[in-house]
C-alpha positions as YAML, in Angstrom:
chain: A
units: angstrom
residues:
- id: 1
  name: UNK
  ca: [-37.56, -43.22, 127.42]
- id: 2
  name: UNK
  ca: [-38.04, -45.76, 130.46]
- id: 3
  name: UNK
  ca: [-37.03, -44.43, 133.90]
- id: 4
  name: UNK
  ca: [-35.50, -48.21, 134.16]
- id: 5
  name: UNK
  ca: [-32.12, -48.05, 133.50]
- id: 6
  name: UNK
  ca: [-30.01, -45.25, 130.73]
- id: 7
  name: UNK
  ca: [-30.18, -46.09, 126.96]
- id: 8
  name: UNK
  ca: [-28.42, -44.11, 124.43]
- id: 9
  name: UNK
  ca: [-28.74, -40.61, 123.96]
- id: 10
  name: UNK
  ca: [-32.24, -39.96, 121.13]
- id: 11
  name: UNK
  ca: [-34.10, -36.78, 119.94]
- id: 12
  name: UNK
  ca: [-36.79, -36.36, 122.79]
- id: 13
  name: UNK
  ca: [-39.45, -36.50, 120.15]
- id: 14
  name: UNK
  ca: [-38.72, -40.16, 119.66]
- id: 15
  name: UNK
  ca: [-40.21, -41.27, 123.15]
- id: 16
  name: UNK
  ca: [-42.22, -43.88, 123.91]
- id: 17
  name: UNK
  ca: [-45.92, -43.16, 125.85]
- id: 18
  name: UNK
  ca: [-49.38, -45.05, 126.72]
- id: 19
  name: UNK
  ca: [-47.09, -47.67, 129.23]
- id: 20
  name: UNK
  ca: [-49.38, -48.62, 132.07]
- id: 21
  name: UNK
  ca: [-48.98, -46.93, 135.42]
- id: 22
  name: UNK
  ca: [-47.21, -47.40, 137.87]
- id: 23
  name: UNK
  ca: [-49.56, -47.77, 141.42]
- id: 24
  name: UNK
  ca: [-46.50, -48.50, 143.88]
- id: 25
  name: UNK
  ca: [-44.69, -45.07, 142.44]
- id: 26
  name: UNK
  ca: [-44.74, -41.84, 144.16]
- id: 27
  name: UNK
  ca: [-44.70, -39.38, 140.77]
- id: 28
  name: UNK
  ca: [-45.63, -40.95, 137.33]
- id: 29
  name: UNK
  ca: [-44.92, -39.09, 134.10]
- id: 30
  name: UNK
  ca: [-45.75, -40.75, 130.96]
- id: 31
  name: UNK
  ca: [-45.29, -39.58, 127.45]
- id: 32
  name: UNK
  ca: [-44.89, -35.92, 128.74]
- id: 33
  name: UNK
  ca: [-43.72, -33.02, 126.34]
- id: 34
  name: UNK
  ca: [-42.94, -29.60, 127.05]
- id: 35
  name: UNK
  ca: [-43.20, -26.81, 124.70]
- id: 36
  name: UNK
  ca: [-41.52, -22.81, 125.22]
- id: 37
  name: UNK
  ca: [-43.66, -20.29, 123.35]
- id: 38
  name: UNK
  ca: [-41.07, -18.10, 121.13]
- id: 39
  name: UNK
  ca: [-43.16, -15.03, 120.80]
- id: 40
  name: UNK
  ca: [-45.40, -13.78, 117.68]
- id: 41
  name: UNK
  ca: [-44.39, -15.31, 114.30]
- id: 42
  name: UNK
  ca: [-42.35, -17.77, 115.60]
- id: 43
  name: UNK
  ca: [-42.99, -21.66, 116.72]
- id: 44
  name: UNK
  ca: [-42.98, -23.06, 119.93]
- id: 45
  name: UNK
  ca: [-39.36, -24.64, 121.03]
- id: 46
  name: UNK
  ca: [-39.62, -28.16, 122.06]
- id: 47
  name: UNK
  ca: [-37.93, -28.41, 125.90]
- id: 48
  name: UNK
  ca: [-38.32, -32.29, 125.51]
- id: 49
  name: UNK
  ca: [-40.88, -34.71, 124.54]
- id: 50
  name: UNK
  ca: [-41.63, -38.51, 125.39]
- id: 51
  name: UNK
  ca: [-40.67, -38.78, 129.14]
- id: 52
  name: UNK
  ca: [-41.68, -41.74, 131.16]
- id: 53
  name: UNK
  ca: [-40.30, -41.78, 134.56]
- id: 54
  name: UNK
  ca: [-41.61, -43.63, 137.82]
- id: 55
  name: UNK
  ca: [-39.97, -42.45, 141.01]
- id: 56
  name: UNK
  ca: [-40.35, -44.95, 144.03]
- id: 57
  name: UNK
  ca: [-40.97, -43.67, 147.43]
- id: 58
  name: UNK
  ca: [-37.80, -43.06, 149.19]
- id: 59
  name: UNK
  ca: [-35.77, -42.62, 145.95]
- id: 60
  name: UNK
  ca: [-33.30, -39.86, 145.06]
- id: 61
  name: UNK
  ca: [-33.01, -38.16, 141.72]
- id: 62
  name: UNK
  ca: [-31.00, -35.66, 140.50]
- id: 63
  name: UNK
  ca: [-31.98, -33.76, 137.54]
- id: 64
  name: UNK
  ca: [-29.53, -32.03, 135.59]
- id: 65
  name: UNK
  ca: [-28.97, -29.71, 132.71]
- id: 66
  name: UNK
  ca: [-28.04, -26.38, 131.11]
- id: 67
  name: UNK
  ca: [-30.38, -23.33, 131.36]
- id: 68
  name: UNK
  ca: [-33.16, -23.50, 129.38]
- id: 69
  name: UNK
  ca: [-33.59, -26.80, 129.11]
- id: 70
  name: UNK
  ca: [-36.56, -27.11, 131.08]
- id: 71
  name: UNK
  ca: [-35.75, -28.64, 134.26]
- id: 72
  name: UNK
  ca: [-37.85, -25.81, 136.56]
- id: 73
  name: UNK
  ca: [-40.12, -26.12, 133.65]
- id: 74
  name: UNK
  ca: [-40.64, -29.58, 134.62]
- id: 75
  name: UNK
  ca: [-41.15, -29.04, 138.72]
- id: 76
  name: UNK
  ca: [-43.66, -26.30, 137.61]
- id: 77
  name: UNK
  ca: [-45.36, -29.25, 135.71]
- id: 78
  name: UNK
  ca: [-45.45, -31.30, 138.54]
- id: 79
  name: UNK
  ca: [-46.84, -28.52, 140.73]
- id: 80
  name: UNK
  ca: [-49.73, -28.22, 138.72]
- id: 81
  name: UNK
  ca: [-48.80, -24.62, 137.51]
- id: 82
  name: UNK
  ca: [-47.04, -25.32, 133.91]
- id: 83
  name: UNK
  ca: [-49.44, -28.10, 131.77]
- id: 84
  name: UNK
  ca: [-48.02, -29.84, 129.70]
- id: 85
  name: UNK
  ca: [-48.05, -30.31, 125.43]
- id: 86
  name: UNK
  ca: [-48.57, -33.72, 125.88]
- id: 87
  name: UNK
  ca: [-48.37, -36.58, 128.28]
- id: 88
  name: UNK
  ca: [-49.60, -37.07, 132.17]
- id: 89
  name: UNK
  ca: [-48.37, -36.79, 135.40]
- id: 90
  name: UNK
  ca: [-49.75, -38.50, 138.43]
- id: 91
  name: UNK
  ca: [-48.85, -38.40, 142.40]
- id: 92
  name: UNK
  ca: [-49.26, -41.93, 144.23]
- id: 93
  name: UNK
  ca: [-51.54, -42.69, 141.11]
- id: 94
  name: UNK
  ca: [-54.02, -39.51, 141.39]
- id: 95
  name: UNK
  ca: [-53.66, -36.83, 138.84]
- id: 96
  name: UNK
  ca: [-51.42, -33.90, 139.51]
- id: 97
  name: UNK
  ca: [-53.12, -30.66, 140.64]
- id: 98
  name: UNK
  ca: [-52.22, -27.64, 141.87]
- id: 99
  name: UNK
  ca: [-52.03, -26.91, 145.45]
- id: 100
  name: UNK
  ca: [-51.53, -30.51, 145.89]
- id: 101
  name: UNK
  ca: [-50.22, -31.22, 149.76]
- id: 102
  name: UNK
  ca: [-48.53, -34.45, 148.98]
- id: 103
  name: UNK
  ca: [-45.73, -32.00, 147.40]
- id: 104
  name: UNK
  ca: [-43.26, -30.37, 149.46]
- id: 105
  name: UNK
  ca: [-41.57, -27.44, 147.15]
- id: 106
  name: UNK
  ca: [-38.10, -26.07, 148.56]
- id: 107
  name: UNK
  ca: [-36.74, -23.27, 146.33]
- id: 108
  name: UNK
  ca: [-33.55, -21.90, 145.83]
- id: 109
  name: UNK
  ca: [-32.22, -19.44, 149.04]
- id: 110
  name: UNK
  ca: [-33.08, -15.91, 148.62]
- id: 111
  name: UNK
  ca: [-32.59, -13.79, 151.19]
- id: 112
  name: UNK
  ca: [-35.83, -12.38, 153.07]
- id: 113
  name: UNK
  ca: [-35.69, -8.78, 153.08]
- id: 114
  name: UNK
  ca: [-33.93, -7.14, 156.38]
- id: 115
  name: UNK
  ca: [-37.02, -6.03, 157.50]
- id: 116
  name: UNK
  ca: [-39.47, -8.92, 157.95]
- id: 117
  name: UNK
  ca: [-40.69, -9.29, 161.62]
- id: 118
  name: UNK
  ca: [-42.39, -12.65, 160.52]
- id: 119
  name: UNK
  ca: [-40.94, -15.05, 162.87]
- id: 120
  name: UNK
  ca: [-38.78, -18.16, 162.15]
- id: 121
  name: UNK
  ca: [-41.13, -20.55, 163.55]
- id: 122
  name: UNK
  ca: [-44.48, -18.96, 161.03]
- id: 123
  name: UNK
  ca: [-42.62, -19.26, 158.10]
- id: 124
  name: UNK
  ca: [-42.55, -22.89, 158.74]
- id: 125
  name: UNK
  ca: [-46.01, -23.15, 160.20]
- id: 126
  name: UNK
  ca: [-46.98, -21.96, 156.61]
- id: 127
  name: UNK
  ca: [-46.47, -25.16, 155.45]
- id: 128
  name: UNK
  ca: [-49.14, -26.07, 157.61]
- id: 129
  name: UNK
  ca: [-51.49, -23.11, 157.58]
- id: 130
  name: UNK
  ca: [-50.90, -21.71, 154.21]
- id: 131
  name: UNK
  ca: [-53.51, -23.90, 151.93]
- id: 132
  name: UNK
  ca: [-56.42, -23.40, 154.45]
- id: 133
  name: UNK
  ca: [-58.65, -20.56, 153.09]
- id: 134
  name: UNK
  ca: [-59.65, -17.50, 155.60]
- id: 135
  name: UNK
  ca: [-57.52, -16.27, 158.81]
- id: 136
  name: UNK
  ca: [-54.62, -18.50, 160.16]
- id: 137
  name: UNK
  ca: [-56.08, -20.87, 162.98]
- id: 138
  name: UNK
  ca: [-54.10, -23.14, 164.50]
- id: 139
  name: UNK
  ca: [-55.42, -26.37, 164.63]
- id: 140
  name: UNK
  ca: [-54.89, -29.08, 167.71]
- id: 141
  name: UNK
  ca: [-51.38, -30.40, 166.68]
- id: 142
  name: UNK
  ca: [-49.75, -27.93, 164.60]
- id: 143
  name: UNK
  ca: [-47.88, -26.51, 167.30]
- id: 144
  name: UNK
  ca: [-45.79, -29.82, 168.21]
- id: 145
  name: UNK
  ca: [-45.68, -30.34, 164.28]
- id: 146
  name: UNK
  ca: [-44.35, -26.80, 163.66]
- id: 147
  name: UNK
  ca: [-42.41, -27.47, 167.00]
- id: 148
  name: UNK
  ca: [-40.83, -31.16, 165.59]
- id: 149
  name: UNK
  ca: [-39.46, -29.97, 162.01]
- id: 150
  name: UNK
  ca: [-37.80, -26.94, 163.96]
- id: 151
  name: UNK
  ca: [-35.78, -29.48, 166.07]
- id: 152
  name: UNK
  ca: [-35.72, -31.53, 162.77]
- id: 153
  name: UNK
  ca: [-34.18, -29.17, 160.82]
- id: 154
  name: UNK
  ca: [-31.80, -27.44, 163.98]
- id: 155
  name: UNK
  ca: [-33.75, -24.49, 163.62]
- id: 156
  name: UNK
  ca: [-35.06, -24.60, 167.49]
- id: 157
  name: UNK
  ca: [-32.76, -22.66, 169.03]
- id: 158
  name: UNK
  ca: [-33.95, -19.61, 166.56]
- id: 159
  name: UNK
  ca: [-37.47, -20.81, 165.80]
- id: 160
  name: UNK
  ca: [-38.70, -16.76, 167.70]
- id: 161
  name: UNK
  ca: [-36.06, -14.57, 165.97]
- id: 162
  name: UNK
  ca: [-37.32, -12.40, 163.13]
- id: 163
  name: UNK
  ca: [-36.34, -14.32, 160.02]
- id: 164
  name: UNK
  ca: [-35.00, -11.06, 158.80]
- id: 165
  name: UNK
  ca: [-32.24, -11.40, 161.39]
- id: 166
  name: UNK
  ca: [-31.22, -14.68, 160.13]
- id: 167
  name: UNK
  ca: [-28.17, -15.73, 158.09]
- id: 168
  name: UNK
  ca: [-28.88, -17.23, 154.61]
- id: 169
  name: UNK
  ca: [-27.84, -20.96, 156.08]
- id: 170
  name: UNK
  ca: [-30.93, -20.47, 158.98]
- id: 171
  name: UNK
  ca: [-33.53, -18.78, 156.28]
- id: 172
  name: UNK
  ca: [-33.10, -21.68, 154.01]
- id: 173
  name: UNK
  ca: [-33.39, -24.58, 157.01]
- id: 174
  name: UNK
  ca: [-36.89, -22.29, 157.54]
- id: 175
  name: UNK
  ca: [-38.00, -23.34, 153.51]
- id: 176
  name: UNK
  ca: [-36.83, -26.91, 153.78]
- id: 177
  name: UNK
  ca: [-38.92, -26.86, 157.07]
- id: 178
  name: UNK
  ca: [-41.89, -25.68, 155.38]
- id: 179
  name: UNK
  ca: [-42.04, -27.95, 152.77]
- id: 180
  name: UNK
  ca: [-41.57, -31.00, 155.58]
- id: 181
  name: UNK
  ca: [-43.96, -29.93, 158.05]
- id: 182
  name: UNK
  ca: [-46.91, -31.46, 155.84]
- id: 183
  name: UNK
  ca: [-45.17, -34.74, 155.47]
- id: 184
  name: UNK
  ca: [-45.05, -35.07, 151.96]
- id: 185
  name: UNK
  ca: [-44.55, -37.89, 149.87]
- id: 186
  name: UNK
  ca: [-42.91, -36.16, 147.14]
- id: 187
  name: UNK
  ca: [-39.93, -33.06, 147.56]
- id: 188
  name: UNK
  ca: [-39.60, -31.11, 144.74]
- id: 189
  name: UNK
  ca: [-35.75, -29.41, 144.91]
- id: 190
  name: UNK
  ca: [-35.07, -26.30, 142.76]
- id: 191
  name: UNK
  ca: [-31.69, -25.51, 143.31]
- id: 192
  name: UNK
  ca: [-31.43, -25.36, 146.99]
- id: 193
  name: UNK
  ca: [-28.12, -25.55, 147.61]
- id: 194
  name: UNK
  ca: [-27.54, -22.23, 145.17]
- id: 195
  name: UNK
  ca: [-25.94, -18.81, 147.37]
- id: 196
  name: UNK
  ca: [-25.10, -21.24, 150.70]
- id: 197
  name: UNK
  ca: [-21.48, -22.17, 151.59]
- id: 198
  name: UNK
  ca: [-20.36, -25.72, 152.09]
- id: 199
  name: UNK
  ca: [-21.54, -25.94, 155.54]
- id: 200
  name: UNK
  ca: [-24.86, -24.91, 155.13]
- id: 201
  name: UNK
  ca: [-24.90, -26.77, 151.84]
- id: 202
  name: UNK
  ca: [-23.99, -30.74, 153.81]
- id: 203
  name: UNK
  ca: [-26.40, -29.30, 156.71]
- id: 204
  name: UNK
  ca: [-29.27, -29.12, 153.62]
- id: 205
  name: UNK
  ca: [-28.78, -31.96, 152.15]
- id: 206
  name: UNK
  ca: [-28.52, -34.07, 155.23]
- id: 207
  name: UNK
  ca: [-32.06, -33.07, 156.17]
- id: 208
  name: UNK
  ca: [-33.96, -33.78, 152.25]
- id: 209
  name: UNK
  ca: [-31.66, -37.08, 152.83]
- id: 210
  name: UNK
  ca: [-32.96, -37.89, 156.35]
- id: 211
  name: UNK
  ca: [-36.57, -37.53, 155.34]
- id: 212
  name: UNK
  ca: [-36.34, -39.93, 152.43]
- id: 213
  name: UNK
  ca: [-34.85, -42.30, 154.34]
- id: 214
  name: UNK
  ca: [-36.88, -42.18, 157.53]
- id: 215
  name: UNK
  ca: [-40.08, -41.39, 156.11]
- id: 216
  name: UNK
  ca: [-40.12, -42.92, 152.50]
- id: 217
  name: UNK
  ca: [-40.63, -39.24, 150.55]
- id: 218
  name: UNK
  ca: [-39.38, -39.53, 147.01]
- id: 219
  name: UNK
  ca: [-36.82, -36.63, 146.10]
- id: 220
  name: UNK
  ca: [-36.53, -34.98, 142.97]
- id: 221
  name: UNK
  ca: [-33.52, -32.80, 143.30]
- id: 222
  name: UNK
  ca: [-32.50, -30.03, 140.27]
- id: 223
  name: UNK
  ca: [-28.75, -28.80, 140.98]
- id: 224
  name: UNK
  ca: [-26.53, -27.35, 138.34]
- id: 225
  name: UNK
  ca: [-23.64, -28.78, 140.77]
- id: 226
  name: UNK
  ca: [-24.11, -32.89, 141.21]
- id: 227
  name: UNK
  ca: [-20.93, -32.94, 143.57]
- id: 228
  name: UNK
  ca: [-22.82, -32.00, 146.91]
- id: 229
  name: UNK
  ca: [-25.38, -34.73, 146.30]
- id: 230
  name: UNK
  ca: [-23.45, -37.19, 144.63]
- id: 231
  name: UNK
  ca: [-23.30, -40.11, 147.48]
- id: 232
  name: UNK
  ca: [-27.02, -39.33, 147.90]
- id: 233
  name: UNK
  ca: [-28.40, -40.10, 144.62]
- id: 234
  name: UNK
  ca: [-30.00, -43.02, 142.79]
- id: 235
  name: UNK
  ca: [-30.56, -41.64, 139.69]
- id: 236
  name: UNK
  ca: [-29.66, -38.70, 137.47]
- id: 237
  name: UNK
  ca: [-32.31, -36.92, 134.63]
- id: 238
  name: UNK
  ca: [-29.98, -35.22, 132.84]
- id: 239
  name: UNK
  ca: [-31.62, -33.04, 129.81]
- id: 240
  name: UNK
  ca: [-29.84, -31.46, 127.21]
- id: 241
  name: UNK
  ca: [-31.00, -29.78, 124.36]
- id: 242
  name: UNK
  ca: [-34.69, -31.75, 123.61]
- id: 243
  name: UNK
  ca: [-32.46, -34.88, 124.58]
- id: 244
  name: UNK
  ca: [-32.51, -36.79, 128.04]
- id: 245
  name: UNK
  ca: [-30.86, -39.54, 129.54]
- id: 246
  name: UNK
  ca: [-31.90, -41.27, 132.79]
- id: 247
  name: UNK
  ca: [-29.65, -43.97, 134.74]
- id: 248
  name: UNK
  ca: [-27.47, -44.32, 137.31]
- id: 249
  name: UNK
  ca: [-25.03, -41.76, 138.14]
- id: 250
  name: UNK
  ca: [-21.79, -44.30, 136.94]
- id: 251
  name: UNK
  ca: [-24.23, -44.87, 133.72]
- id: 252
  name: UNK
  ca: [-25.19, -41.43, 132.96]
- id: 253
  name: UNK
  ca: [-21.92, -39.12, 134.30]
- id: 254
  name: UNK
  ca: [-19.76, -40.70, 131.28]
- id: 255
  name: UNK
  ca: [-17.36, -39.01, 128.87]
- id: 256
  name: UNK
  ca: [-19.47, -40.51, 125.90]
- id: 257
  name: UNK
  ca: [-22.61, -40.21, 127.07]
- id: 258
  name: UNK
  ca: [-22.30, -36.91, 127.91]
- id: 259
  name: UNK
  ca: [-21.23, -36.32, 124.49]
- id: 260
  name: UNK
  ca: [-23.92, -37.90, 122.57]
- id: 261
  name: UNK
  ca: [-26.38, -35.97, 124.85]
- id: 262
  name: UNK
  ca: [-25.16, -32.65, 123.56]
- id: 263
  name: UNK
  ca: [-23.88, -33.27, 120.13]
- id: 264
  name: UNK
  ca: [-20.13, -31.98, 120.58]
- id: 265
  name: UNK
  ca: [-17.27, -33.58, 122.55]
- id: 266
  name: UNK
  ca: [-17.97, -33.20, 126.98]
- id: 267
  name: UNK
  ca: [-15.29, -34.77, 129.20]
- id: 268
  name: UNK
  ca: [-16.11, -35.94, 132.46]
- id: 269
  name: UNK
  ca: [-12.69, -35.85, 134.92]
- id: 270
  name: UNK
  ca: [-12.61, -36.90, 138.06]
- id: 271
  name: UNK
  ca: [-10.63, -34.67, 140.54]
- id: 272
  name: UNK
  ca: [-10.33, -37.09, 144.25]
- id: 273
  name: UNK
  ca: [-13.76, -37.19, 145.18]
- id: 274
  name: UNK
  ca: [-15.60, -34.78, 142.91]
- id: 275
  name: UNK
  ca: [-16.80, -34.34, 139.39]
- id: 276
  name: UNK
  ca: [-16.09, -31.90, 136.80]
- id: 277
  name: UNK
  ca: [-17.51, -31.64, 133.76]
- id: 278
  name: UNK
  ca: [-15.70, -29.53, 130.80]
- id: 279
  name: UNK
  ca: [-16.53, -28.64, 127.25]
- id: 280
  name: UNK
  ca: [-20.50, -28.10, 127.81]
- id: 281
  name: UNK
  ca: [-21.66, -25.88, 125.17]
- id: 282
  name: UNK
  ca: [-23.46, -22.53, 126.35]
- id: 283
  name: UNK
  ca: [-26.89, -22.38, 126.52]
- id: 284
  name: UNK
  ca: [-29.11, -20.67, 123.68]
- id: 285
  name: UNK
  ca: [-28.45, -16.96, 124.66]
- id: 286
  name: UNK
  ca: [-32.15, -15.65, 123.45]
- id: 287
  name: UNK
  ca: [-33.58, -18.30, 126.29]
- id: 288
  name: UNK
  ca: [-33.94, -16.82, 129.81]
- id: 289
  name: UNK
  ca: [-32.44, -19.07, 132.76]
- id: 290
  name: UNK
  ca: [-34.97, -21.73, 134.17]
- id: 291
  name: UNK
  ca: [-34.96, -20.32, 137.22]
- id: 292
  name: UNK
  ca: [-36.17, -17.07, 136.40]
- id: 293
  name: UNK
  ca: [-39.33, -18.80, 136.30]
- id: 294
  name: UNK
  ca: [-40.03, -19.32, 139.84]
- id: 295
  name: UNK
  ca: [-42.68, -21.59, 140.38]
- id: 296
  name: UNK
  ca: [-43.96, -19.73, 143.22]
- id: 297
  name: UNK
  ca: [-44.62, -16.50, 141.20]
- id: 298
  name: UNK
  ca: [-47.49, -18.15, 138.97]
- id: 299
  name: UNK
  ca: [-50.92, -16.67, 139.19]
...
């Protein structure tokens, strides 16, 4: 499928591949599949085959879609920790590898444990520090940069408190801090907003939103809720049982398209200025949620 614009609804393993790159994109996928081992005896389970998607610096997209359909699967792709069955990805035209510092990863907020002395301020200097081999050194610099993303990010005020001590709203500004402090050209999003209240949830968002419009980084954002991002976005990914539809939000957040993408009638209401979606079928039970598979825990 072409990341230019949303086209009917098609079994994933009808995708087109081999299109040229794209040089003036941030992240490049072409003709990428994903397979889901199913244990001994059994075959694989396609996630989704035949992606092409280009995703311009300073652009915003939402990807969305039950669990299991492989939309962690995807960042964990991109991170260089999942390969994929077929296909390539590329960052600003290189091939994607892991470790790669042009990728800012912010994960979902879980709590640190009570008992971590580890202050605010070095879990975002980690961002910095954490891909150099041997003891942390500061370099020249990476004080003021540690320093800036605090203020950035209104985490100054609390940047030497012991990040045990900290709410769940302050902990997470510390992750989306760490993945900024590197200035990367591509944020990765895996549910970020998930376990914050609505405050902390607009105070989020406004940050991932300021850097991609001051500083050009291309957002790819995976939410099981669209309605907190929903004036922020470009374009949605929405994937849905080996299917997936790209487009606009208006193009893609449709009654019928909806409805084509899963094979059994979705309506999409409108309620004053959010979205709700009803009728989406449950997800396999025998697959585990995407999210259990924490890109962070690979070896």
């Amino acid at each position: 499928m072409s990341a230019t614009g949303a086209r009917p609804a098609r079994p994933a393993s009808a995708g087109e591949n081999g299109s040229a790159f794209d040089d003036a994109a941030v992240l490049t996928i072409r003709g990428a599949a994903l397979h889901r081992p199913q244990g001994r005896g059994r075959d694989d389970r396609e996630l989704w085959s035949g992606l092409d998607l280009d995703v311009a610096p300073g652009e915003f997209i939402a990807v969305l879609g039950p669990s299991g359909s492989g939309k962690t699967t995807l960042l964990r792709s991109i991170l260089g920790l999942q390969p994929l069955s077929a296909g390539s990805i590329r960052i600003e035209s290189r091939p994607v590898q892991r470790g790669d510092r042009r990728i800012g990863y912010i994960p979902q907020q879980r709590p640190f444990a009570a008992h971590t002395s580890m202050r605010a301020r070095d879990v975002v200097a980690l961002g910095v520090q954490g891909p150099r081999f041997g003891p942390p050194i500061a370099r020249r610099g990476d004080r003021e940069r540690v320093d800036a993303v605090l203020r950035d990010v209104g985490a100054a005020h609390f940047a030497d408190r012991r990040v045990g001590d900290l709410s769940g709203g302050e902990q997470q500004r510390l992750r989306v801090g760490q993945a900024l402090v590197d200035r990367p050209s591509l944020l990765l999003c895996d549910e970020p907003l998930s376990n914050l209240d609505l405050a902390n949830q607009q105070g989020v968002t406004d940050i991932i939103d300021r850097q991609r419009r001051e500083h050009g980084a291309a957002v790819l954002f995976v939410t099981h809720d669209i309605n907190p991002i929903l004036g922020r976005v470009d374009r949605i990914l929405y994937i849905a049982g080996g299917r997936f539809m790209l487009g606009t939000p208006d193009e893609v957040l449709q009654t019928r398209v909806l409805t084509d993408l899963y094979g059994a009638p979705v309506f999409v209401l409108r309620a004053g200025d959010r979205l709700v979606v009803v009728g989406i079928p449950d997800a396999e039970p025998h697959h585990a949620h995407d999210h259990d598979d924490d890109p962070r825990s690979a070896a």
